[in-house]
N, C-alpha and C positions, 0 to 999 in steps of 0.2 A: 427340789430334786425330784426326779422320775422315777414311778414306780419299782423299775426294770435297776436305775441305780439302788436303791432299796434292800432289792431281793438280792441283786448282785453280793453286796454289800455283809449280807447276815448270813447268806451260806457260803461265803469265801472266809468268815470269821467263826462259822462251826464245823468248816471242814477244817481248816487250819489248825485249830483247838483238835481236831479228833487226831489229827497225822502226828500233830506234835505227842501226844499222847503214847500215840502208837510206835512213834520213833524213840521216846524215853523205855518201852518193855522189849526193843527188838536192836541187836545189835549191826542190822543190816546197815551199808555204805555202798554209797554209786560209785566210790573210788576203791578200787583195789591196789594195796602194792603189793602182790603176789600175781604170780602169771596162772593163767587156770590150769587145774589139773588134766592130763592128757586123755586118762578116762569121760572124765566129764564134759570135756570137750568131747569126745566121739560118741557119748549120748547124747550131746546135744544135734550135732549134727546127725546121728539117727534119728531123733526125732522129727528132725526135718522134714526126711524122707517120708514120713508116716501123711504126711498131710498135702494137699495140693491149694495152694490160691485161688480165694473164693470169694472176690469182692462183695458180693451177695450173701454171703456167710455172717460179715459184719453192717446190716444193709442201716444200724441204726449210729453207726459211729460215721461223721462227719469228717473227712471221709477215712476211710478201712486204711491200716499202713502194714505192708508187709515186713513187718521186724524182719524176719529171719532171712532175708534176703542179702541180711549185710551178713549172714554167717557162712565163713569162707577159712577152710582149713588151714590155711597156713597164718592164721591171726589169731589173737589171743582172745580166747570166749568172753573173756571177764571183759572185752571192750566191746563185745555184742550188741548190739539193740536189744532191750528190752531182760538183759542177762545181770545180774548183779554180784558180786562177789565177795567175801570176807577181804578184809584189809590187809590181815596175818595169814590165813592158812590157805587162800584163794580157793576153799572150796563155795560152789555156786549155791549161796542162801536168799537169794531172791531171782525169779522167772516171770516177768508180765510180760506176756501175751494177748492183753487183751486187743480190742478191734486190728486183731494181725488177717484177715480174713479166712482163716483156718477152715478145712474142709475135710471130715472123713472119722471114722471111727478111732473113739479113745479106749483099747482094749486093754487088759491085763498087764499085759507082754509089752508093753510100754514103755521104750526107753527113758520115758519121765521117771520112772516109778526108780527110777537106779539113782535118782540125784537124792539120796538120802539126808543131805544138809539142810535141805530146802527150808526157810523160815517165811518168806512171804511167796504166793503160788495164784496169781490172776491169769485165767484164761477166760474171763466173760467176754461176750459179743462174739462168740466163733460158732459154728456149726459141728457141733459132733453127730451128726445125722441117727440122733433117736438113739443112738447106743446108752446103754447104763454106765453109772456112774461105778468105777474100777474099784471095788473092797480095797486092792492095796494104797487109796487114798487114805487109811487109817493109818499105814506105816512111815508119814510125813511125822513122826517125834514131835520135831522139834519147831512144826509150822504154828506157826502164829496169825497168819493173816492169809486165809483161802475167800478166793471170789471165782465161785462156777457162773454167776449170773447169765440169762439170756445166751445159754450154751446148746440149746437143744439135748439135753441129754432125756433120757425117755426113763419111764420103770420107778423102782424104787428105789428108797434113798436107803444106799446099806447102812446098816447099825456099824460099821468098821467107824463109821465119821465120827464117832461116841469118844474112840482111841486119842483123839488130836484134843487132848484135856490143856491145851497150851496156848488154844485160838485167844486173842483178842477181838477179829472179825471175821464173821461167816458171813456168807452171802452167796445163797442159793435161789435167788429170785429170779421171777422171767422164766420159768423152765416148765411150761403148761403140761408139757406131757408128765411130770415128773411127778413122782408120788410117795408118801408120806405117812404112815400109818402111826398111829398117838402113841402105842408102844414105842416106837423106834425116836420118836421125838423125844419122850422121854428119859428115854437112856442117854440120848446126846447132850440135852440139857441138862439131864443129874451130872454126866461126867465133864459137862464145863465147868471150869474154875473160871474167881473171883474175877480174873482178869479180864473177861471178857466184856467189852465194850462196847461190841455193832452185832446185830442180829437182825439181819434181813431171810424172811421165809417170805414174800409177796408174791404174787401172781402164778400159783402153783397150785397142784390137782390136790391138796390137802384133805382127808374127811377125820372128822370124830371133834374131838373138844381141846381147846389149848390146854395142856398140862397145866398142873398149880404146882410149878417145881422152880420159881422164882425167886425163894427165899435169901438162894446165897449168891447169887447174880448184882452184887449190890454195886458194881460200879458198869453198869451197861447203861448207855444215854443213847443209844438209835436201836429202837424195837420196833418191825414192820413185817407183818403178818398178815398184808392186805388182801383182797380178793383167794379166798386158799379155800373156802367151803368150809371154814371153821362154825362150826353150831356149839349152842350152850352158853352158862352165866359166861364174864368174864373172871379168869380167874382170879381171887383174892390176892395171889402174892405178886403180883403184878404191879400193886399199890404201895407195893416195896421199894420200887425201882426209884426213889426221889432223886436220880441224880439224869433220869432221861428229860436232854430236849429233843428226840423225836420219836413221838408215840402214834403208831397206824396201824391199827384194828379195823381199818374201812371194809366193806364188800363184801361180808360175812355174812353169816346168820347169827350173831352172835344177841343173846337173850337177859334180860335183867333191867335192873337201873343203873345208873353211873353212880359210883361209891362216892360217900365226901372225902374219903381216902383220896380223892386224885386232885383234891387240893392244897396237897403237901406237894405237888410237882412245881417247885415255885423256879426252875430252873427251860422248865418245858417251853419249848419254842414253836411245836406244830403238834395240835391233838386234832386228831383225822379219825372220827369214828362212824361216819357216815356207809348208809348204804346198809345197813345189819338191826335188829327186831327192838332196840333196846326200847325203857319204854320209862314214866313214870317223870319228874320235877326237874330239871337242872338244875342240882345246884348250885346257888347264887355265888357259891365261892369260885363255881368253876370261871364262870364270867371275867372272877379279878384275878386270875392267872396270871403275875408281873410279867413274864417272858414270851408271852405268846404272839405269834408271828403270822402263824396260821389257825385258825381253829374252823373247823366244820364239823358239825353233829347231823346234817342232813340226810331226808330219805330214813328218818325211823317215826318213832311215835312218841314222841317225847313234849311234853307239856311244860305248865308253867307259864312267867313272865322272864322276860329278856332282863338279864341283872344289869350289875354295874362292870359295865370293861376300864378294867387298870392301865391295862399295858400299854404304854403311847406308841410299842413298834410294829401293832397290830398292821397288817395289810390285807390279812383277807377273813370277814364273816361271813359263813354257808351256812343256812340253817335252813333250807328250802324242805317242804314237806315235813312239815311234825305238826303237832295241836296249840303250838305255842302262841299265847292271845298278847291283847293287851298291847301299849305303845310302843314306840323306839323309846328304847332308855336314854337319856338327855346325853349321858358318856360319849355315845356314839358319834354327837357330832361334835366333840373334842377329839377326834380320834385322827388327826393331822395327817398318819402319813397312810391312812387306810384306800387302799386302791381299789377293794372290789366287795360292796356289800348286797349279799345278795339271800334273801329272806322270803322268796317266792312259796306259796302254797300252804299259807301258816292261815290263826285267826287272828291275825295282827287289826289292829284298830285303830280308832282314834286321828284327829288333824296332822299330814306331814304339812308343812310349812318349807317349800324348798330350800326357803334362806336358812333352816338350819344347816345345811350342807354346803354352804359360803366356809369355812374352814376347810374343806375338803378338797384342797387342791390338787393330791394325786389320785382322786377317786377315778378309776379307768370304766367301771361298772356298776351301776343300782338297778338291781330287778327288787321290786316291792308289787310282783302281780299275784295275783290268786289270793287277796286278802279283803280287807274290809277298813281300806283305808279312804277317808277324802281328804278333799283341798280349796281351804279356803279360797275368795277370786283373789281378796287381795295378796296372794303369795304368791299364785300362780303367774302372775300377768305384772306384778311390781317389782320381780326377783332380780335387781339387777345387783344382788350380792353374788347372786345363784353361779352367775357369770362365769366367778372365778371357778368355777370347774370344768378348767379350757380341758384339760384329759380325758371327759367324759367322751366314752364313746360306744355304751350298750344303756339306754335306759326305759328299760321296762315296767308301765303303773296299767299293767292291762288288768281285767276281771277284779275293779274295785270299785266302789262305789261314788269316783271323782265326778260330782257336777259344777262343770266351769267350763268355761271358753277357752279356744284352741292358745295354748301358750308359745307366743310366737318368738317369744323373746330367746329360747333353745333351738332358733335356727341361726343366731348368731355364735354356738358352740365349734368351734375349728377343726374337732375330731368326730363329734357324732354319726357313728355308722349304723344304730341301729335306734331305731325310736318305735313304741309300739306302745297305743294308749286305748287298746280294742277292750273294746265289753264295757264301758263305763258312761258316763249322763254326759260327755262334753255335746258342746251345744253351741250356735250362732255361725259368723261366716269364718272363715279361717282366714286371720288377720295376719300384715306382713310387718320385721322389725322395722323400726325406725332407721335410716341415715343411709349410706348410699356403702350398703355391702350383698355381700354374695350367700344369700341364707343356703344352708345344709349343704356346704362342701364337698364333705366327703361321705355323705347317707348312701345305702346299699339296702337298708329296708326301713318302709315307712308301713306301720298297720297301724290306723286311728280306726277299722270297721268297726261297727253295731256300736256307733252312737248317734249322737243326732245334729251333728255336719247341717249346714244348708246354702244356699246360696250356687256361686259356679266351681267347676274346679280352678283348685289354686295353681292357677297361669303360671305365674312367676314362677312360685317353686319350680315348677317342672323344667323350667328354663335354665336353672343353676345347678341341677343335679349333675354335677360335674363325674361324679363316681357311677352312673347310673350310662354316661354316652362313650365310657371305652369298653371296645366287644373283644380286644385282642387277646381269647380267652386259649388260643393253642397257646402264645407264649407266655401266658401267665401264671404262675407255680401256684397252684393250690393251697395256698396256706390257710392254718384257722386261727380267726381272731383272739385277741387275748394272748396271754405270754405262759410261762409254762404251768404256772399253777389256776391258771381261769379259765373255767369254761363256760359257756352260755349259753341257754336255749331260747328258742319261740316258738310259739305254735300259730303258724300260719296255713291258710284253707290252699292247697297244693293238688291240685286239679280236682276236687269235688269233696276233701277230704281234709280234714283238721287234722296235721302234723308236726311233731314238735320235731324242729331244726335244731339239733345239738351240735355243740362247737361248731360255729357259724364260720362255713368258709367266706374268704374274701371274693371270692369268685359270685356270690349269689346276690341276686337283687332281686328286689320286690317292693309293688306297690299295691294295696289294699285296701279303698277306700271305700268299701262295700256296705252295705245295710247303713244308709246316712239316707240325708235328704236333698242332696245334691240337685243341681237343676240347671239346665243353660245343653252347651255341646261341649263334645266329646273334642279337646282341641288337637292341630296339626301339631303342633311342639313337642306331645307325646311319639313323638316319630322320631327324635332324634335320640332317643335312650337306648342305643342299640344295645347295650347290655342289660337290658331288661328281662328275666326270666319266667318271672310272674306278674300278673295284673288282673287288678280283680276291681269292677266298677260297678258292678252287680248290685240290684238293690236298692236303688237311687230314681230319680226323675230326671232322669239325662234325654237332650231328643235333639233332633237333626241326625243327619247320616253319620256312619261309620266310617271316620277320613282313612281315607286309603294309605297315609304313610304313617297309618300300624305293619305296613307291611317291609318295612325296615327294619323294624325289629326281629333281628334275625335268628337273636339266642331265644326267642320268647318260646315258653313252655306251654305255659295256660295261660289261655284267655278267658275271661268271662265279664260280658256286660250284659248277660240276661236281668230280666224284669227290668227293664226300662222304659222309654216310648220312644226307640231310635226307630226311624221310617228307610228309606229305599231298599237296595239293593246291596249283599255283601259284597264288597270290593274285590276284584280279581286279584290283586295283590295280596294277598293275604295268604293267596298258594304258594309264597317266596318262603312263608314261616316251615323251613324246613324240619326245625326241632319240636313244632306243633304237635303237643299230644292230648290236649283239652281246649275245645271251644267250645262255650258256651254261649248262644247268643237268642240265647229262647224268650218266649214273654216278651217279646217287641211288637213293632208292627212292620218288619221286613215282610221284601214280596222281591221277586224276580226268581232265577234261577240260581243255584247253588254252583260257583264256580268249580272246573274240576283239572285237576292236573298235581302232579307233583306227589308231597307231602298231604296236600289236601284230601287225596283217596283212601287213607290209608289212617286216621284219623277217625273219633267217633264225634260227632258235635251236635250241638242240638239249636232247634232253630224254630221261633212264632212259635204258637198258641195252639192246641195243646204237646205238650214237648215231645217233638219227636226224635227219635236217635236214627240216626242215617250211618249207613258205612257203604258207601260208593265203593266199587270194584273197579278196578282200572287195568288195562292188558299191562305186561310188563311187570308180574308180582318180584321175579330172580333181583329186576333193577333196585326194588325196592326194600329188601332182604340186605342184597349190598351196603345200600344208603346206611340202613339201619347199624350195622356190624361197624363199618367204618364209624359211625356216631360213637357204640360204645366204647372202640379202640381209644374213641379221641381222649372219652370221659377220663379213661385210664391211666391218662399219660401227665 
């Protein structure tokens, strides 16, 4: 089964477990046998009035639906979109709103504020254009289940929210301008009862320290308080909560070690505490967490050796940037349905053996760069276990210490789109797999630079880069790679400058084959990757002339095949590269004159012995101002 069925899978059976939860404490029904009350009916339809359709209001719901469109006065509210009603009394105890495209100020004066019955009250994904959040959101008694998220509301969060001691879920996330002072948070959370269950505070303008007022909160299982500018220990009673599976404390400042306390969370399904100061050993109990699905501790300073992982529903480890040394713990490659292990920027060590990774059938991503790992020959080059991880499709072993020959056998892999084996001892010619297939199908980025490559370039490859010759980049939707819990970087040299490419659109391609020992010509087959963005040859013993159908390559960004011994004349074609914003073709032995027209004027490139930087002026700057605007309009779209 695929990763995507996996995920699918675990949070349709932890949201179902939380609704149901939520429907055992709330007496709300989508069926009414009572007809709505007439009042409530003509607040509802004032409220109407208050707001105008703003498909761009809800720009993250797939896509936006205008509920209240079906509210039409001479029909009974309780059969409204989005309107819910008691069964007996038909007064209106549940109003979702959310992704209705809602646009405009939520004041005071609010005919929401008159549906006094109210028990559950979703208005996330609408636009309240910066207005505050209305005090008489306290006077909801009887709500149980409020979601503001991704509302725009701006200001502070009033203490009146302290009054709704009856929530089972809040959910105040997404709302950046919205702000939170540790008073006010702790009032709200002293006056929650036990019942409460979900507490989302994420992606919001929070300052000071998370309260320690956790103690009586003892059946809440989704705690997410991510990116909010929280500073300080983590609080102690927090390690109270044993009945959360999902805990996210990510993108903080948050300071300390991690308690052994938080290996009593033997129900926990995602610990997200990446991105925040913490520091000091993981403990080895955290690692055998039974239920964990997600874990990342990444981007702190945290040390130690990698434990033992329990949990066989594991799908994704992060642990990129911390001090953490020593092996892969042997667990990991028992870890069947793991899709994305990703351990970049640590002191990891020790022999990977790819075949340990032959059980890893849904692995979608292995980044193991920024370490101190090598690889034996015989693993590299006899992995025909390795195979089975036809999913693979980000694998990064860059900045480690791998001496072996180019492994040719992972161009027989069906998905791999990003291969990157820069900064490391590989060495010899770059050999092709066995049998009569199509290596690297569907690649979008290749960096093997700064190692020691030799021989010609790899012909072939360049011939099958099937992912690399479609340019139809206006109708292609920007997507990024990975699914909604993975993201990926590289750091690839993007016109003269080392850049790390986070969440890797599908849209980009690159080739890198820089600081090697390459030697032979620059061939005409590189001409047909018209969706080539980057390319970098730079560095190498390349010679013969520069074939002029580089000038097909029409999305190319940067070029650079400086330090070489390529001889004649730059090709006229090469003024076709309209998107050209970096050429380098210095340290050769070109001579003639420098083509000019187009794109090419307007450009800085550098060219022969000693580097010189040229910018040709060309009449017609207005034309060329246009070009450019249009470019970025296109970027946009």
């Amino acid at each position: 089964m695929n990763s995507s069925y996996w995920k699918n899978q675990i949070i349709f059976l932890v949201l179902l477990n939380f609704h149901c939860q939520l429907a055992l404490s709330s007496p709300i029904s989508s069926y009414s046998a009572q007809s709505c009350l007439k009042d409530e009916s003509t607040a509802l339809l004032q409220l109407k009035q208050e707001f105008y359709y703003d498909a761009s209001a809800s720009i993250d719901c797939e896509p936006p639906r205008p509920k209240m469109g079906s509210w039409e006065v001479r029909s009974d509210c309780c059969f409204w979109d989005g309107v819910t009603c008691d069964n007996v009394t038909g007064y209106v105890i549940g109003l979702d709103l959310s992704c209705s495209g809602l646009n405009g100020d939520l004041t005071s004066n609010s005919s929401l504020f008159s549906l006094s019955n109210l028990q559950s009250l979703n208005l996330a994904f609408n636009d309240f254009n910066r207005s505050s959040i209305p005090p008489e959101f306290g006077s909801f008694k009887k709500l149980t289940f409020l979601n503001l998220s991704s509302t725009w509301f701006s200001g502070p969060v009033p203490f009146q929210i302290s009054h709704l001691s009856n929530l089972v879920s809040l959910d105040l996330s997404e709302n950046e301008p919205l702000t939170l002072e540790t008073p006010t948070m702790k009032m709200i959370l002293e006056n929650l009862t036990q019942q409460l269950m979900k507490l989302d505070l994420s992606n919001n303008n929070w300052t000071g320290k998370i309260p320690d007022v956790f103690e009586k909160l003892k059946d809440i299982n989704h705690l997410s308080v991510s990116n909010s500018n929280f500073s300080g220990m983590l609080p102690s009673s927090i390690f109270n909560l044993t009945k959360l599976y999902w805990l996210d404390l990510s993108q903080n400042n948050l300071e300390g070690s991690i308690s052994n306390q938080l290996c009593g969370f033997s129900k926990l399904i995602k610990l997200d505490l990446s991105y925040n100061l913490l520091s000091g050993i993981i403990p080895s109990c955290v690692y055998g967490l039974p239920s964990l699905v997600w874990f990342s501790l990444s981007f702190n300073q945290l040390t130690g050796q990698l434990g033992e992982f329990r949990s066989k529903s594991l799908l994704e480890i992060v642990l990129e940037s911390n001090k953490i040394y020593g092996p892969i713990h042997p667990s990991v490659f028992e870890l069947t349905n793991l899709t994305n292990l990703h351990l970049p920027s640590n002191n990891l060590s020790g022999v990977v053996n790819l075949n340990m990774f032959s059980k890893l059938k849904n692995l979608w991503g292995l980044d193991l760069s920024n370490n101190h790992f090598s690889v034996i020959t015989s693993s590299i080059n006899n992995s025909s276990n390795s195979t089975n991880c036809k999913m693979l499709q980000v694998l990064d072993l860059s900045n480690n210490k791998i001496n072996d020959s180019f492994p040719e056998w992972l161009a027989t892999l069906p998905d791999l789109q990003v291969f990157v084996l820069r900064s490391n001892r590989f060495h010899g010619l770059i050999g092709y797999p066995e049998g009569n297939i199509s290596p690297f199908p569907k690649l979008r980025i290749i960096d093997i630079s700064y190692n020691e490559f030799s021989g010609h370039l790899p012909t072939k490859y360049f011939s099958s880069l099937q992912s690399m010759k479609k340019a139809d980049k206006v109708n292609k939707k920007a997507n990024y790679m990975g699914e909604i819990y993975y993201q990926d970087s590289v750091v690839l040299t993007l016109k003269g400058i080392d850049l790390p490419i986070e969440r890797i659109l599908t849209i980009f391609t690159a080739i890198d084959l820089s600081s090697n020992r390459f030697d032979g010509a620059v061939v005409d087959v590189i001409g047909n990757l018209s969706s080539l963005v980057v390319l970098n040859f730079s560095h190498n013993s390349l010679t013969g002339q520069i074939p002029s159908s580089l000038g097909n390559l029409k999305e190319l960004e940067s070029l650079d095949l400086s330090s070489n011994q390529l001889i004649g004349s730059i090709p006229e074609q090469l003024t076709n590269l309209n998107f050209l914003a970096k050429l380098n073709l210095s340290y050769n032995q070109l001579e003639g004159p420098i083509p000019q027209g187009k794109q090419f004027g307007y450009i800085v490139f550098s060219i022969r012995k000693p580097k010189w930087l040229v910018r040709v002026v060309e009449k017609g700057p207005e034309k060329w101002i246009t070009r450019q605007k249009g470019r970025r309009g296109r970027r946009r779209n």
